[in-house]
N, C-alpha and C positions, 0 to 999 in steps of 0.2 A: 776655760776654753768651752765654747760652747760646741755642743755635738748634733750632728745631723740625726732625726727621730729612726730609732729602730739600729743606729749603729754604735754599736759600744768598741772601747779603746780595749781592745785586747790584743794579745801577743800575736793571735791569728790577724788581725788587721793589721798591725806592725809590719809583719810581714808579707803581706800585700802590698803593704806599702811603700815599702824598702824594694820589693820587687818590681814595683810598676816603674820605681825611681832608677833602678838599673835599668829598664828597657826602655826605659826615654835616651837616657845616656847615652846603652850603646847605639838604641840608632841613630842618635846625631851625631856618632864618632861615625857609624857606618858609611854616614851621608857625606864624611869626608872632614865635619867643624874638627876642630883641634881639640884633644879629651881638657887640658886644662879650661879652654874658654867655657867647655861643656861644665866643668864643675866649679868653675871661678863664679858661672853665672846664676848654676843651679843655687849654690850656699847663699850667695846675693840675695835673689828673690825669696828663698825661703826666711833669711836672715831679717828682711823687711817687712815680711806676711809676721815673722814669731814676736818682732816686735809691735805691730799694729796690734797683735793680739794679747800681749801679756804685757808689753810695755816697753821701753829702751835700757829702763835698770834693767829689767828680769833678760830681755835677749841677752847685753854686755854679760852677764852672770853665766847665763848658758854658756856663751863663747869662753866665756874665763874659765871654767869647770869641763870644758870640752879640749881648750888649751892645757891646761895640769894633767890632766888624764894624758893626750899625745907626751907630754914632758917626762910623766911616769915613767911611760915605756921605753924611751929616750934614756934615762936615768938606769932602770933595769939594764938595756943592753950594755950599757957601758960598764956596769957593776959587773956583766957576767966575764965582758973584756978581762978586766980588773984583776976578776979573782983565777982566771983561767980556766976555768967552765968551758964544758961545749955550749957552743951557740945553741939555743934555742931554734927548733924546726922553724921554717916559715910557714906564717898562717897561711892555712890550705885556702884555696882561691872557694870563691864562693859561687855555687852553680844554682842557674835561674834557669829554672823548668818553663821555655817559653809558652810549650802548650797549656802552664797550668795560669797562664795570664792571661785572662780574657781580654781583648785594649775594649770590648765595650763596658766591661768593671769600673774603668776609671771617666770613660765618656759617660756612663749612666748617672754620673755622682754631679750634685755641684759643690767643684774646688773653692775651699777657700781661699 
């Protein structure tokens, strides 16, 4: 993957970036678009950007190792079903600090 000069892949940009990706989202659910078409379309284009970039083996790989992982957890809950376990808390919702996202962060950059 090639990187833009001066920006390194770090957990701090992950998270940037995982954030600017929720504040797309919500404001096109804001706007009214339906949240699935909003992420049917988002995975879409990204799914067609990750394979221009690494290739159609390495996406399909992605997707297959990204599918196992959802299946895990699938497989856990049911096991906890199983054995008669308490359920597992649900994962706490994840809160996006709007002030700490500049939207000119992501206009300043050019997207792949």
């Amino acid at each position: 993957m090639q990187e833009s000069p001066g920006l390194d892949d770090t957990l701090q940009l992950r998270e940037q970036l995982a954030q600017a990706w929720r504040a797309v989202l919500d404001a096109a659910v804001e706007r009214g678009t339906p949240p699935q078409a909003v992420v049917e379309t988002m995975a879409s284009v990204a799914h067609e950007r990750f394979a221009a970039l690494f290739g159609p083996s390495a996406a399909a790989s992605y997707l297959q190792l990204l599918a196992e992982q959802l299946r895990d957890v699938d497989h856990e809950a049911a096991a906890v079903l199983v054995r008669g376990d308490e359920e597992p808390a649900a994962p706490a919702e994840v809160e996006v600090d709007d002030q700490a996202l500049d939207p000119a962060w992501i206009d300043a950059r050019t997207l792949l």
